[in-house]
LUMLUMDREN-2810 file (N, C-alpha, C; in Angstrom, 1 decimal):
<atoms>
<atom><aa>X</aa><ch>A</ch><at>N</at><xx>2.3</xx><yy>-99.8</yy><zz>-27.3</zz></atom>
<atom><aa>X</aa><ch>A</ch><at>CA</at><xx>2.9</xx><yy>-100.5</yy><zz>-26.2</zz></atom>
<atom><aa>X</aa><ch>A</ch><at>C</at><xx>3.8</xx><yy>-99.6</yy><zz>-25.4</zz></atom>
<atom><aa>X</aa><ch>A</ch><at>N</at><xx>3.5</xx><yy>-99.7</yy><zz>-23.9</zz></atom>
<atom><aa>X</aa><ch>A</ch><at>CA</at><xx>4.0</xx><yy>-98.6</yy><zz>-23.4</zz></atom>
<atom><aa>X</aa><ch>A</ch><at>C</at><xx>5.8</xx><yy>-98.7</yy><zz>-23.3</zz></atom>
<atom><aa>X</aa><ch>A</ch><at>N</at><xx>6.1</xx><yy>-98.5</yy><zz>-22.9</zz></atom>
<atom><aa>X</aa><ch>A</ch><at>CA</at><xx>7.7</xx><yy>-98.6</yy><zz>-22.6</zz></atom>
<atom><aa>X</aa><ch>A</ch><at>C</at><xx>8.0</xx><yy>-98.7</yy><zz>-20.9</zz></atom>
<atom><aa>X</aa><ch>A</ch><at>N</at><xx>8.8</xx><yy>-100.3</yy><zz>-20.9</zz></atom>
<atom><aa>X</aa><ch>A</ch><at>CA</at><xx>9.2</xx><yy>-100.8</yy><zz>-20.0</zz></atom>
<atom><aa>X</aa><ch>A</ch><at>C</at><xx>9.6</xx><yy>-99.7</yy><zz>-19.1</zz></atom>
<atom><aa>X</aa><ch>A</ch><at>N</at><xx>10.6</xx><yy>-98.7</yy><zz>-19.3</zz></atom>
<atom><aa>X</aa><ch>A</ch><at>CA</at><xx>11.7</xx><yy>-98.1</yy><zz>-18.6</zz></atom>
<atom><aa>X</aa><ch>A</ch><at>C</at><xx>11.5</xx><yy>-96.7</yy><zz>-19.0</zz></atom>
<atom><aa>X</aa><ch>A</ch><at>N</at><xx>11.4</xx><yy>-95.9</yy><zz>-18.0</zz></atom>
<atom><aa>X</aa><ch>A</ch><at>CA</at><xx>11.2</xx><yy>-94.4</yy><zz>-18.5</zz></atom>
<atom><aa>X</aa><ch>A</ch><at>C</at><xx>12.6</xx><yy>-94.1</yy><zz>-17.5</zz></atom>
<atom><aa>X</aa><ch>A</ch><at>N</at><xx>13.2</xx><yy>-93.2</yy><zz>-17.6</zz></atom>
<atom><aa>X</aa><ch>A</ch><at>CA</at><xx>14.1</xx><yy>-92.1</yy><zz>-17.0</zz></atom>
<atom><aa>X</aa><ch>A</ch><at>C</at><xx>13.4</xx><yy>-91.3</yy><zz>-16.6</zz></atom>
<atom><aa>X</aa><ch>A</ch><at>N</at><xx>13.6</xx><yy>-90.5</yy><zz>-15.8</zz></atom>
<atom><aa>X</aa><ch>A</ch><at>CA</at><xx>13.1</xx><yy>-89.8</yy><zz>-15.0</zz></atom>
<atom><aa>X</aa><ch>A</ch><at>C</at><xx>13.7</xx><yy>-88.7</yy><zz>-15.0</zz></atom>
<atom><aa>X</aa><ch>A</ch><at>N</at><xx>13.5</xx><yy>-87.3</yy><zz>-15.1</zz></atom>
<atom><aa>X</aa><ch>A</ch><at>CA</at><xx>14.0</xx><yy>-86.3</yy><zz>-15.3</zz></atom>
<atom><aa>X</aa><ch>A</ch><at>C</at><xx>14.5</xx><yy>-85.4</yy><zz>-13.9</zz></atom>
<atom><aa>X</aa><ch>A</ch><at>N</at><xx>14.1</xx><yy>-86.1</yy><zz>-12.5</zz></atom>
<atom><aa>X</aa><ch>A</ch><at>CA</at><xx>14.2</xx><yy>-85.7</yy><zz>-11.7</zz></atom>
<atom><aa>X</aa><ch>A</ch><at>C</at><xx>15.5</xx><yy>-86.6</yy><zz>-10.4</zz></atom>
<atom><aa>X</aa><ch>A</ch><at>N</at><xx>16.6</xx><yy>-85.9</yy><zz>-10.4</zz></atom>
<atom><aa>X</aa><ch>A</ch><at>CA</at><xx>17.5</xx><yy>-86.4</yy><zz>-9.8</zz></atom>
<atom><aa>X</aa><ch>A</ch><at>C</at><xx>17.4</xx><yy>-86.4</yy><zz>-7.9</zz></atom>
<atom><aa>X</aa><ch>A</ch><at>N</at><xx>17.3</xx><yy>-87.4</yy><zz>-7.5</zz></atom>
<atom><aa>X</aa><ch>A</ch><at>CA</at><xx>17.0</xx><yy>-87.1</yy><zz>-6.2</zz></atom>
<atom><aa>X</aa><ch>A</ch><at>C</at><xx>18.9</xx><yy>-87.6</yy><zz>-5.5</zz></atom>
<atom><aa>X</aa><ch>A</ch><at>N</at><xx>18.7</xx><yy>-86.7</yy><zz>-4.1</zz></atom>
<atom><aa>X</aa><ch>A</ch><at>CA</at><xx>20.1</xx><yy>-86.8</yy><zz>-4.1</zz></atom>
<atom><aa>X</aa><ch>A</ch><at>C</at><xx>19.8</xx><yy>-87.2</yy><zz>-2.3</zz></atom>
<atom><aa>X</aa><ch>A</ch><at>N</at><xx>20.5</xx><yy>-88.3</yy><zz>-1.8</zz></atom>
<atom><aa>X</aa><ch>A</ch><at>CA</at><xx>19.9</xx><yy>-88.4</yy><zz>-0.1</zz></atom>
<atom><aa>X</aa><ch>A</ch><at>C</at><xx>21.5</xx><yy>-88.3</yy><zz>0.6</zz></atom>
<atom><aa>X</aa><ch>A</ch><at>N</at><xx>21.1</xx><yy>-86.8</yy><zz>1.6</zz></atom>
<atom><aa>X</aa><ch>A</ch><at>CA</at><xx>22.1</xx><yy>-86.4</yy><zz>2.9</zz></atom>
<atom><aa>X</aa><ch>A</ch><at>C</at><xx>22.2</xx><yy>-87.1</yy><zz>3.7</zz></atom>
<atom><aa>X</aa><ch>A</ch><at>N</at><xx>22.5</xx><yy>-88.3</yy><zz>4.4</zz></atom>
<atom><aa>X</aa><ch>A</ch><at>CA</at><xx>22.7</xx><yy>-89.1</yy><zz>5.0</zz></atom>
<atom><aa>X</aa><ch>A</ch><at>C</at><xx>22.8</xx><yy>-88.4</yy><zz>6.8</zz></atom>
<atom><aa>X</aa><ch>A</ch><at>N</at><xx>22.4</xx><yy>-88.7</yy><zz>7.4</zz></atom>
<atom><aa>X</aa><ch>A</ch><at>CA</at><xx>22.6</xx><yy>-88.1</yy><zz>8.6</zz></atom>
<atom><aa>X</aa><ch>A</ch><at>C</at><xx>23.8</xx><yy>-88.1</yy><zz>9.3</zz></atom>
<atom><aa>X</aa><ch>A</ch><at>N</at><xx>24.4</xx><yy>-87.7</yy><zz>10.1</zz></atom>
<atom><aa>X</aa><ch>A</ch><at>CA</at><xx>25.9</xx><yy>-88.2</yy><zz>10.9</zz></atom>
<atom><aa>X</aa><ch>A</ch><at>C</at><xx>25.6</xx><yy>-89.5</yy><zz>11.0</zz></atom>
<atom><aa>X</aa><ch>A</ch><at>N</at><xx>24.3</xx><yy>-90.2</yy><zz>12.1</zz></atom>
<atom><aa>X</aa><ch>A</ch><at>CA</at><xx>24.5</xx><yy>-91.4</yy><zz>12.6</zz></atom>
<atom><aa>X</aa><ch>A</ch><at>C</at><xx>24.4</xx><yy>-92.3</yy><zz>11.6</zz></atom>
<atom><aa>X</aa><ch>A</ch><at>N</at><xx>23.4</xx><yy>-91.9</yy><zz>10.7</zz></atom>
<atom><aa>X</aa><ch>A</ch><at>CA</at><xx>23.4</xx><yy>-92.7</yy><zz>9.1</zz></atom>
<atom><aa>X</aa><ch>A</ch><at>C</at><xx>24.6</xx><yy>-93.3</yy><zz>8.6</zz></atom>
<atom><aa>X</aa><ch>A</ch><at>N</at><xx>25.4</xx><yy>-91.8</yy><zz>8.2</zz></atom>
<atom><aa>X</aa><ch>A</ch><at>CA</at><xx>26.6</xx><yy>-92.5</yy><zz>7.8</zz></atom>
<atom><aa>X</aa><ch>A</ch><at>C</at><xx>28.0</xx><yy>-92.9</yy><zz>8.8</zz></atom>
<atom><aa>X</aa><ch>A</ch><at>N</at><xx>27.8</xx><yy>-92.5</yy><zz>9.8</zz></atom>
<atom><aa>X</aa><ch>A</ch><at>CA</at><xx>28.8</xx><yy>-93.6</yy><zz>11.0</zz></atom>
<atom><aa>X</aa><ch>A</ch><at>C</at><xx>28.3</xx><yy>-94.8</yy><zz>10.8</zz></atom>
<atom><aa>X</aa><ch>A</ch><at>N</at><xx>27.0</xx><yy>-95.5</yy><zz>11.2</zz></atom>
<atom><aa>X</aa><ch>A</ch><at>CA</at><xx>26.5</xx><yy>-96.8</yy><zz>10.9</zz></atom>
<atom><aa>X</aa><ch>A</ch><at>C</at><xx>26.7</xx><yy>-97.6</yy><zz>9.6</zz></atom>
<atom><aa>X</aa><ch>A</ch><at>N</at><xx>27.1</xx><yy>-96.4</yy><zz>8.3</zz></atom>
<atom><aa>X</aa><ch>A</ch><at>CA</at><xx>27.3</xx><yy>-97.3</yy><zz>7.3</zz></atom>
<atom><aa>X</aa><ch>A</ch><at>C</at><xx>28.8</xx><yy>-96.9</yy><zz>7.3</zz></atom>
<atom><aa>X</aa><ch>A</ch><at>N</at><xx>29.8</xx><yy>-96.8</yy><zz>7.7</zz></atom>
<atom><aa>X</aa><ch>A</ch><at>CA</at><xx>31.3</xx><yy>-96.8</yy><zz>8.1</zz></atom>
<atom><aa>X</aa><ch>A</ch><at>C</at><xx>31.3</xx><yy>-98.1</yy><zz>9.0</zz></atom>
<atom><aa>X</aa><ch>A</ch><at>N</at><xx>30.8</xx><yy>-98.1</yy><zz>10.0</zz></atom>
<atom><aa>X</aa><ch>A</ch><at>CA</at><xx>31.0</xx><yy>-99.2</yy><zz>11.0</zz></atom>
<atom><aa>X</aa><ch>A</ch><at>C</at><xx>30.3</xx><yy>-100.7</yy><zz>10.3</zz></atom>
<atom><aa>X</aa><ch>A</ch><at>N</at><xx>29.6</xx><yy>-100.8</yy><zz>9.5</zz></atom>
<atom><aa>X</aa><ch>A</ch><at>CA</at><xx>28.9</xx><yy>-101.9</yy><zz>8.5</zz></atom>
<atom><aa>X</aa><ch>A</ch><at>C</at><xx>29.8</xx><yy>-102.0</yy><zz>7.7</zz></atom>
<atom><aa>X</aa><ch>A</ch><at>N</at><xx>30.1</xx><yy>-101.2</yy><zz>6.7</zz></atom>
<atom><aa>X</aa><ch>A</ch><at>CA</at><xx>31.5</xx><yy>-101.7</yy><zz>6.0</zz></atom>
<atom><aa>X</aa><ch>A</ch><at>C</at><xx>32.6</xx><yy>-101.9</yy><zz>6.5</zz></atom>
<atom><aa>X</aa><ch>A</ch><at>N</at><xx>33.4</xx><yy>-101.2</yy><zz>7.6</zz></atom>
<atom><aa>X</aa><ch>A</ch><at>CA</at><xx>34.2</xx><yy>-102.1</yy><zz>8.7</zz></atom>
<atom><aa>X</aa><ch>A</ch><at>C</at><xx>33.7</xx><yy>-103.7</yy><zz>9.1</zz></atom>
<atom><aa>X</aa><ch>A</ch><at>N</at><xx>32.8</xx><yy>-103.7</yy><zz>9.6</zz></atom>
<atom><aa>X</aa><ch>A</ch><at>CA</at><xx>32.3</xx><yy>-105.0</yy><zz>9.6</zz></atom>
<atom><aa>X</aa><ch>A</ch><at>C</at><xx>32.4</xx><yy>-106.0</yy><zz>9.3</zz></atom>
<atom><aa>X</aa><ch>A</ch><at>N</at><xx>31.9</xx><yy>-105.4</yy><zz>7.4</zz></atom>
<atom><aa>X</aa><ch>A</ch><at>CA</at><xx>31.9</xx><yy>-106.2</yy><zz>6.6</zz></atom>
<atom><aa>X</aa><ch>A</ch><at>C</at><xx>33.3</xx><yy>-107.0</yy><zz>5.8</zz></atom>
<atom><aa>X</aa><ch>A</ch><at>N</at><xx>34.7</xx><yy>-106.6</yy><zz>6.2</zz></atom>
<atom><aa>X</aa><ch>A</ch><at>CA</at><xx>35.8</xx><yy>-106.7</yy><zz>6.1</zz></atom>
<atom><aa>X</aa><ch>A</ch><at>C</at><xx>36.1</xx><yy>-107.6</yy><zz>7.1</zz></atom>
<atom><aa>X</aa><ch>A</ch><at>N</at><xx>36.1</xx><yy>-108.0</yy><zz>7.8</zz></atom>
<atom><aa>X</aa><ch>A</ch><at>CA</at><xx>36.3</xx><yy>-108.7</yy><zz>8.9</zz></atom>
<atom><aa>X</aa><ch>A</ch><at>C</at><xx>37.1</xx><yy>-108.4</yy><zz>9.8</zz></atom>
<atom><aa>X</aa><ch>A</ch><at>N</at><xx>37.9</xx><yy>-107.1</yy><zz>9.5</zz></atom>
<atom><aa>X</aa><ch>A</ch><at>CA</at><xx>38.5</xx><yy>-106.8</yy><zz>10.6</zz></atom>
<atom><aa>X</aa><ch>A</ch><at>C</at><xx>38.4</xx><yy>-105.2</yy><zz>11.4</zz></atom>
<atom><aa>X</aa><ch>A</ch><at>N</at><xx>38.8</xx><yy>-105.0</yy><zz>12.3</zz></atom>
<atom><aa>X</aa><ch>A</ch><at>CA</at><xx>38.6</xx><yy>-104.1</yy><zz>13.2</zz></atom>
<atom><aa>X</aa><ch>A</ch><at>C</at><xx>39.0</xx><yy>-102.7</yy><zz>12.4</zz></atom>
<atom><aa>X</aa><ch>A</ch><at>N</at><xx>39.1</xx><yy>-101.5</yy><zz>12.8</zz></atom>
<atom><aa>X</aa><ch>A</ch><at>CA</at><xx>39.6</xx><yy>-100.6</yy><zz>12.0</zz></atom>
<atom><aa>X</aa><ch>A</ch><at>C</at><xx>41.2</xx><yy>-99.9</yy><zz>12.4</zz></atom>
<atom><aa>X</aa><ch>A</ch><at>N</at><xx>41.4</xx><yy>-100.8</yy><zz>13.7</zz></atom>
<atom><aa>X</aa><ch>A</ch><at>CA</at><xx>42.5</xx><yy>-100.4</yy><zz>13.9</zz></atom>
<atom><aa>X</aa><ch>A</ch><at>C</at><xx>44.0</xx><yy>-102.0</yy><zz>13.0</zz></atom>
<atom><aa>X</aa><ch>A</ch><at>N</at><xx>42.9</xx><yy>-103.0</yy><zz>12.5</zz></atom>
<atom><aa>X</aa><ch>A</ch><at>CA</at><xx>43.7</xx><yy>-104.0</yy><zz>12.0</zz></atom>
<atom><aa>X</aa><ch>A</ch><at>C</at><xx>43.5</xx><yy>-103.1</yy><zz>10.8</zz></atom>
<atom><aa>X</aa><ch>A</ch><at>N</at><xx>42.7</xx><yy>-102.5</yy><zz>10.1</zz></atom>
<atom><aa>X</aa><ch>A</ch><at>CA</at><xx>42.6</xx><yy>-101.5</yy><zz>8.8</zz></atom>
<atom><aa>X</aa><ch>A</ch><at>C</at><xx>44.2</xx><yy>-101.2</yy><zz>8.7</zz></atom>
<atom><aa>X</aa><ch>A</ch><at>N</at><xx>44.0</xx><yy>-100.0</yy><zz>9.9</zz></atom>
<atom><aa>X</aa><ch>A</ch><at>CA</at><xx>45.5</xx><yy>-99.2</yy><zz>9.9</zz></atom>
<atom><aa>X</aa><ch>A</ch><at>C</at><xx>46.8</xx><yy>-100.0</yy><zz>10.4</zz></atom>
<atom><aa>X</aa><ch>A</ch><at>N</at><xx>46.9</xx><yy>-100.7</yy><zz>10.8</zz></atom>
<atom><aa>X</aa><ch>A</ch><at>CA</at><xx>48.1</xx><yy>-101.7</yy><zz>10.8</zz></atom>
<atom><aa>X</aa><ch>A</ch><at>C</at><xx>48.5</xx><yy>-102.2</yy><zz>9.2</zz></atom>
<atom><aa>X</aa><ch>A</ch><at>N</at><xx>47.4</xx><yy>-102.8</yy><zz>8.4</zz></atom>
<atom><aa>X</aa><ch>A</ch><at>CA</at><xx>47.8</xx><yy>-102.8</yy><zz>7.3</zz></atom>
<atom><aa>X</aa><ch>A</ch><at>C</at><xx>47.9</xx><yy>-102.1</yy><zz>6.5</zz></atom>
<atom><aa>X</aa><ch>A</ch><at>N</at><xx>47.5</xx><yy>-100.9</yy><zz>6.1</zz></atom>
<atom><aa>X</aa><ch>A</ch><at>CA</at><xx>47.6</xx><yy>-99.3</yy><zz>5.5</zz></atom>
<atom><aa>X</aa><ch>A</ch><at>C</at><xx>48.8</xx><yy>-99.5</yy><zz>6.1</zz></atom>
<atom><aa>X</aa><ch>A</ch><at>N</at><xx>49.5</xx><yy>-98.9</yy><zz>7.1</zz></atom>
<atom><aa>X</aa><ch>A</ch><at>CA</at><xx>50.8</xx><yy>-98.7</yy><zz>7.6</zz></atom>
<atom><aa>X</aa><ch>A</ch><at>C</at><xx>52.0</xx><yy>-99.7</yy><zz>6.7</zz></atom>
<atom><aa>X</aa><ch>A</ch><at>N</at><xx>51.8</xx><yy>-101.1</yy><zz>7.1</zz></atom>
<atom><aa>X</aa><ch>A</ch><at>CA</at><xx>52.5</xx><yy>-101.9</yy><zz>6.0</zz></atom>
<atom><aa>X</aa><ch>A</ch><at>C</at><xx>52.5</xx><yy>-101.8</yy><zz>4.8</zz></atom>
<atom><aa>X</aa><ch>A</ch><at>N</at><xx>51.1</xx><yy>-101.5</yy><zz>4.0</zz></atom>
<atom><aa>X</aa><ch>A</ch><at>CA</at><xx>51.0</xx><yy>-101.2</yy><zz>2.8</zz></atom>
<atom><aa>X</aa><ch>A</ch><at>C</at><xx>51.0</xx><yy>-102.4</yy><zz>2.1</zz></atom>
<atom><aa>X</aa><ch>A</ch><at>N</at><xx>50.3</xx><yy>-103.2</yy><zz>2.8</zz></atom>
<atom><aa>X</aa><ch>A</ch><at>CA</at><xx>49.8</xx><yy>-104.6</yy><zz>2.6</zz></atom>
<atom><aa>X</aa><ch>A</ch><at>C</at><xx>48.1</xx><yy>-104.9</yy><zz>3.2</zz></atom>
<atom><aa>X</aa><ch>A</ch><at>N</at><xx>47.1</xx><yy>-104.8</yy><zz>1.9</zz></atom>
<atom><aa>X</aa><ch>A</ch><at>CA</at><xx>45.8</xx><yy>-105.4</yy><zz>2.6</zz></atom>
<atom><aa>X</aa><ch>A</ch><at>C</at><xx>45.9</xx><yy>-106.6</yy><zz>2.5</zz></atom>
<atom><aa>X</aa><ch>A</ch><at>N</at><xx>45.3</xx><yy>-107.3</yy><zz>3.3</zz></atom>
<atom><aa>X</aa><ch>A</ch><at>CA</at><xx>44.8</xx><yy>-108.4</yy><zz>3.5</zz></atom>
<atom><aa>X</aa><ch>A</ch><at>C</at><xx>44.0</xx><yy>-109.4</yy><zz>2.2</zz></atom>
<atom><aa>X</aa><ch>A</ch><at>N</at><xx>42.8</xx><yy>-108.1</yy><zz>1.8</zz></atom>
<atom><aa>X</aa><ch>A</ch><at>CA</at><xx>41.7</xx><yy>-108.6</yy><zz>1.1</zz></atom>
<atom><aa>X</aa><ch>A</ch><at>C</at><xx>41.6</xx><yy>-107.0</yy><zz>0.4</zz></atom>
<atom><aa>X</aa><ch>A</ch><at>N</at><xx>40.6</xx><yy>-107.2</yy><zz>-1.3</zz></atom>
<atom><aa>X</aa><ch>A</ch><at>CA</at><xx>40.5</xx><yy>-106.3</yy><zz>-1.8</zz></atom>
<atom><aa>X</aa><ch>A</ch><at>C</at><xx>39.6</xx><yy>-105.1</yy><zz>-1.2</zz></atom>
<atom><aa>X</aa><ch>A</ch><at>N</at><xx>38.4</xx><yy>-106.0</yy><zz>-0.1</zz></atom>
<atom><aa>X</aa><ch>A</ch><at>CA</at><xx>37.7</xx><yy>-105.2</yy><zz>0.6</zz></atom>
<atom><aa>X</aa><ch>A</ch><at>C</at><xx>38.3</xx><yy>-104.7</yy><zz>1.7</zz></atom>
<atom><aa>X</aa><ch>A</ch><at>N</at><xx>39.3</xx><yy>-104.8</yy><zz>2.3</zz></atom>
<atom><aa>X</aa><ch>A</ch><at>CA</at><xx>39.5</xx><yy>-104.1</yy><zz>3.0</zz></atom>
<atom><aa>X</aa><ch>A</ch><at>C</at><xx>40.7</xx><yy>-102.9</yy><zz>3.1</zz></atom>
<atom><aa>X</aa><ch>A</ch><at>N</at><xx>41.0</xx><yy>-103.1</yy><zz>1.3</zz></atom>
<atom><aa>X</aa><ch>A</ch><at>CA</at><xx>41.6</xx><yy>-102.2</yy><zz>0.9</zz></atom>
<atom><aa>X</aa><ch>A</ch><at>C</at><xx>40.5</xx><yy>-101.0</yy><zz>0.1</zz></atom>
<atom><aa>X</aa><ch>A</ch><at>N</at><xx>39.8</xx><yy>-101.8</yy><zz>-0.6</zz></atom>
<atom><aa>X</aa><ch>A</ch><at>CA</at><xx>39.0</xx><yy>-100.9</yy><zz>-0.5</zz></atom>
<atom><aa>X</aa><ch>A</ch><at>C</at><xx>38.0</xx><yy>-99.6</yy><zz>0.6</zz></atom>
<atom><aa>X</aa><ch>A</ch><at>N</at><xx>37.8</xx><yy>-100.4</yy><zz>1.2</zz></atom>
<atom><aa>X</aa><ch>A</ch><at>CA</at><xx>37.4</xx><yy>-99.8</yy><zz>2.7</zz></atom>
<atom><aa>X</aa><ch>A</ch><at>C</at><xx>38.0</xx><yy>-99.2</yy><zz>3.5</zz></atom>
<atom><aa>X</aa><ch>A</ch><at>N</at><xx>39.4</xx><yy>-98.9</yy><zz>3.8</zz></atom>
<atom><aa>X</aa><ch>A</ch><at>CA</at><xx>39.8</xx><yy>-98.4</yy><zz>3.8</zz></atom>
<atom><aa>X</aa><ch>A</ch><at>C</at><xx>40.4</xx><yy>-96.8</yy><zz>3.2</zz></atom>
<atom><aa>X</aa><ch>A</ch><at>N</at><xx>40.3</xx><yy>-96.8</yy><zz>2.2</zz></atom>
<atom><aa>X</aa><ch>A</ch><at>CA</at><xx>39.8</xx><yy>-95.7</yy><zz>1.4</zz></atom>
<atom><aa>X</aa><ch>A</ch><at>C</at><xx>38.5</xx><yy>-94.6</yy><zz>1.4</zz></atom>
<atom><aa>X</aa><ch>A</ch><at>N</at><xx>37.6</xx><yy>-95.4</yy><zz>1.8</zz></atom>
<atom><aa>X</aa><ch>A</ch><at>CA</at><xx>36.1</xx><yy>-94.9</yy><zz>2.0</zz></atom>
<atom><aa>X</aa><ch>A</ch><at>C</at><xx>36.0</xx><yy>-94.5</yy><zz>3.7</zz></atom>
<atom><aa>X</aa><ch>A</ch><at>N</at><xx>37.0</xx><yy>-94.4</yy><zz>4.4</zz></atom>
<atom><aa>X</aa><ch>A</ch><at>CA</at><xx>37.1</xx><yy>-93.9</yy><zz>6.0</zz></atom>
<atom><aa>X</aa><ch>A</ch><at>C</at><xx>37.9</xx><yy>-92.5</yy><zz>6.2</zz></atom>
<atom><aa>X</aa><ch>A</ch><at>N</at><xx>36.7</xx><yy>-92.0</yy><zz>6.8</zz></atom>
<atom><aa>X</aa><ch>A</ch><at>CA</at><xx>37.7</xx><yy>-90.4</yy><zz>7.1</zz></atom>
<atom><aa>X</aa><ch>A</ch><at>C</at><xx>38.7</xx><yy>-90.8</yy><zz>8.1</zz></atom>
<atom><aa>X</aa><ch>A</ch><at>N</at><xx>39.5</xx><yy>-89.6</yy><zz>8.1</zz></atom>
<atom><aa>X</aa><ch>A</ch><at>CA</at><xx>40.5</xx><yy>-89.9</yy><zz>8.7</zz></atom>
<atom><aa>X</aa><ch>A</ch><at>C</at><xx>40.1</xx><yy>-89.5</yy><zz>10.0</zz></atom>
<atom><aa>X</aa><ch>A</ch><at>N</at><xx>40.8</xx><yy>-90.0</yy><zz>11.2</zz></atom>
<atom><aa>X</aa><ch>A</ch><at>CA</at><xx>40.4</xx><yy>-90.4</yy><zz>12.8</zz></atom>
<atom><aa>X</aa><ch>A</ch><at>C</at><xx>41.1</xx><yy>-88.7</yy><zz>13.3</zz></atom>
<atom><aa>X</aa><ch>A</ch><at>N</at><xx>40.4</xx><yy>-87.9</yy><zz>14.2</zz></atom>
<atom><aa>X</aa><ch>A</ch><at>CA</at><xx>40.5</xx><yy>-86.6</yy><zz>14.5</zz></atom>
<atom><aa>X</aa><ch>A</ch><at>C</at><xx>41.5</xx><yy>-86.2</yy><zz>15.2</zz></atom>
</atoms>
């Protein structure tokens, strides 16, 4: 009987492009429901809203 599930010995690892990963920053902003400047209004208070957008805010480079 063969086996459901093999592992694979070969780790693949994916570079995400600039615009790749801006589009998935601005999707997870999104996904929060609020803007990223309401982000940093609440970072500043040090009060999220929601766990996601405390979360998500963590996962954002800092603005240049």
């Amino acid at each position: 009987m063969p086996a459901a599930y093999t592992e694979s010995s070969e780790i693949i690892v994916h570079r995400p492009t600039p615009d790749e990963a801006r589009g998935a920053l601005d999707s997870a902003i999104t996904e929060t429901g609020f803007t990223r400047e309401e982000l940093e209004a609440q970072a500043r208070a040090g009060r999220f809203e929601t766990a996601l957008a405390h979360q998500t805010w963590f996962c954002l480079p800092p603005r240049a």
